[in-house]
C-alpha positions, 0 to 999 in steps of 0.5 A: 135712944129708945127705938120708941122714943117719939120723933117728927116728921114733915113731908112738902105738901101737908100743913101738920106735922106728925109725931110717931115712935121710931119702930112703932108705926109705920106709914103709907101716905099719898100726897102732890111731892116726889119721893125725892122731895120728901124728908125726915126731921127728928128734933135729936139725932137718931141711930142711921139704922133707924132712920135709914130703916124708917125713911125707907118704909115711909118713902116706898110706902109712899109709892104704893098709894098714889103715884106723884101727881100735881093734879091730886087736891089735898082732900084726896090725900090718904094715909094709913098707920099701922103698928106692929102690936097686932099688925093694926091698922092704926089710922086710915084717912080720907079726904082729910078724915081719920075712919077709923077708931084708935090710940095715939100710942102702943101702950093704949092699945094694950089697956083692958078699955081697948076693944080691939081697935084695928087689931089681927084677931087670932088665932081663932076669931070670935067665940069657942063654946064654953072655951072647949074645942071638943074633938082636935087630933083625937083629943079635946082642948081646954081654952081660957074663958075670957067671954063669959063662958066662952073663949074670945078672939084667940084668949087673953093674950091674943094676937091682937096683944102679939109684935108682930115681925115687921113690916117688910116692904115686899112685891105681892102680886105685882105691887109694893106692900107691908108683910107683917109676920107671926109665929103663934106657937104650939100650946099659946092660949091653948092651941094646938101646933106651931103656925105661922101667920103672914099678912100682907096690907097693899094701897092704891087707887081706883078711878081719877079725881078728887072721888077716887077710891082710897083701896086698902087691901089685907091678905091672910096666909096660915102656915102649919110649920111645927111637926106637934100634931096634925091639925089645928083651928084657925079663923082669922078677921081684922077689928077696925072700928069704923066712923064716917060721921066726923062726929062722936057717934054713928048717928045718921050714917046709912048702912046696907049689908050684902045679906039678911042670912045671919046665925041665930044665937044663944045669950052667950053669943054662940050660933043655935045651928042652922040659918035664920032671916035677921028681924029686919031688911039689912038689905036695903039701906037703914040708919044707924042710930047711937042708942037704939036698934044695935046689931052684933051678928053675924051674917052669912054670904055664903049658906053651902058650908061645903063651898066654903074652903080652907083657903078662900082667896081663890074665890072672887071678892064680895061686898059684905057691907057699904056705908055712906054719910050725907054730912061727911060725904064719906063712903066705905065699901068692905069685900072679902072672900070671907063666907060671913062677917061680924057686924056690930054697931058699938053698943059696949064701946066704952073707951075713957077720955084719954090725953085730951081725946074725947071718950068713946062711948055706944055707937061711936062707931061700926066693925064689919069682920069678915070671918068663918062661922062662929064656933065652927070647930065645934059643928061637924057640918062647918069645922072643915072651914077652919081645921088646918092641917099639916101641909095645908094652907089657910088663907082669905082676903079683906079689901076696904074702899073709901071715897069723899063725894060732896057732902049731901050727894049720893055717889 
């Protein structure tokens, strides 16, 4: 049969039943069964391999997120989907809400609609000026201008629109986790040298009950592995479009960010140089409206460009922006060691109707990305933050919280 060929699966414990392509998504999900209990139904009969191989990623996936409890009630149930195109975090639900934008299958993903959904961006993410990395080993760089003028989120064919390798169930520090791997070679979309990315996505838990907080963690690492040149350019973010309302729309959820630092930029979305204070207090908590008041910046938590090194993981977790919603109950925190992120609130979301879904329009929902200065290759005071030489490693760490409080508490 065809690795993507659609099969069902049912586990003890859940009302659905949940489709998914052998070899496209891979799951972990927390529920009140054992992993003994848990099963696979395919409406046909599969290849072993297949089926060995998918059962295994389900089941020890499972033992990430939550151990087995009876005690656990079915709106503290999580789930995350991720798919090897672009190693996107396809669904991520709690308390019975999918928060995050995206499609049902693959192909959606690589249609000109898709805006990123939950995709790795890379190898640089965000905006290169006029497609241009003017001074790289000696010489200058020539991008595809796929923004306007600029060079966008790694080129047209970015890794958002790259298979990843995987995912491999691995230990990382202690607890189980996916690694999804890529090898980006040297000339694609441009750059410079061969590396390697690998991301490692780890679940679990944090605190008890039915408001335990539903932790997901991505961690980046970057590799210089060809021997082309010396150096090279990498700024890496995830691109999950947000929504914690249940609605159509981000109407009425409040916001807070980490910060009013932020990049002042020119029409084209490229940083003027230097800091500057946003036109209003993101610092305390403000409501998001569908069509009115959107922001698409970046803010900055760390302002010392000599701080901010190559690999940030060893530096301590910050909270970039909370999110909660008094209808939902919903709640999302993001941290990351990441010296700046992205913050947009879905003005050009423009995703037709498709298999029946409802259209995704402006303000649908909300994309925190954490990252590194926009377009710092080409700022002598910032480049050092993102040019990865032979021998070196680039790395950083996203973490995502989400809970479900009753709605209409603060929590």
């Amino acid at each position: 049969m065809n690795p993507r060929d659609p099969f069902r699966f049912q586990l003890p414990g859940f009302n659905s039943v949940h489709s998914a392509p052998v070899g496209d998504s891979v799951l972990l999900r927390g529920s009140n069964v054992t992993t003994e209990d848990s099963y696979i139904t395919p409406p046909r009969q599969l290849p072993i391999l297949a089926l060995h191989t998918f059962t295994q990623y389900l089941l020890k996936s499972y033992a990430v997120l939550y151990p087995p409890t009876s005690t656990m009630s079915p709106t503290a149930q999580a789930e995350f989907t991720f798919l090897p195109l672009g190693a996107i975090i396809q669904e991520f639900r709690v308390g019975g809400h999918n928060i995050v934008r995206g499609f049902a299958t693959t192909d959606h993903y690589l249609q000109p609609y898709n805006p990123y959904y939950g995709a790795t961006i890379g190898r640089v993410a965000n905006r290169i000026k006029d497609g241009i990395i003017q001074n790289l080993n000696g010489r200058e760089y020539k991008l595809a201008q796929n923004n306007g003028p600029n060079a966008l989120h790694g080129g047209k064919e970015g890794w958002n629109r790259r298979e990843f390798d995987g995912p491999h169930t691995v230990q990382r520090h202690g607890r189980d986790a996916l690694l999804f791997k890529y090898r980006d070679q040297d000339g694609e979309e441009g750059y410079p040298g061969t590396i390697e990315v690998r991301l490692w996505y780890t679940a679990s838990k944090e605190g008890d009950g039915d408001e335990a907080k539903t932790v997901l963690m991505a961690e980046y690492e970057v590799e210089f592995v060809g021997d082309e040149c010396e150096e090279t350019v990498v700024n890496i973010t995830n691109h999950s479009y947000f929504n914690i309302s249940g609605g159509p729309t981000n109407a009425g959820t409040v916001a807070q960010l980490a910060t009013d630092d932020y990049l002042p930029i020119d029409r084209n979305g490229i940083p003027t140089g230097g800091l500057g204070k946003f036109e209003r207090d993101v610092t305390q908590p403000f409501i998001l409206e569908p069509t009115e008041g959107h922001i698409d910046d970046v803010f900055v938590v760390e302002t010392d460009p000599s701080k901010i090194p190559l690999d940030t993981r060893p530096l301590p977790l910050r909270r970039l922006a909370q999110f909660s919603h008094p209808d939902t109950g919903l709640h999302l925190e993001v941290h990351s060691t990441e010296p700046a992120f992205q913050f947009y609130t879905g003005k050009y979301t423009n995703v037709p109707s498709i298999d029946g879904a409802p259209a995704q329009g402006e303000g649908s929902s909300f994309c925190v990305e954490p990252s590194r200065y926009v377009n710092a290759i080409n700022v002598p005071e910032w480049r050092n933050m993102v040019v990865l030489k032979r021998g070196q490693v680039f790395g950083c760490t996203n973490v995502y919280k989400s809970w479900k409080s009753q709605p209409g508490l603060d929590s």
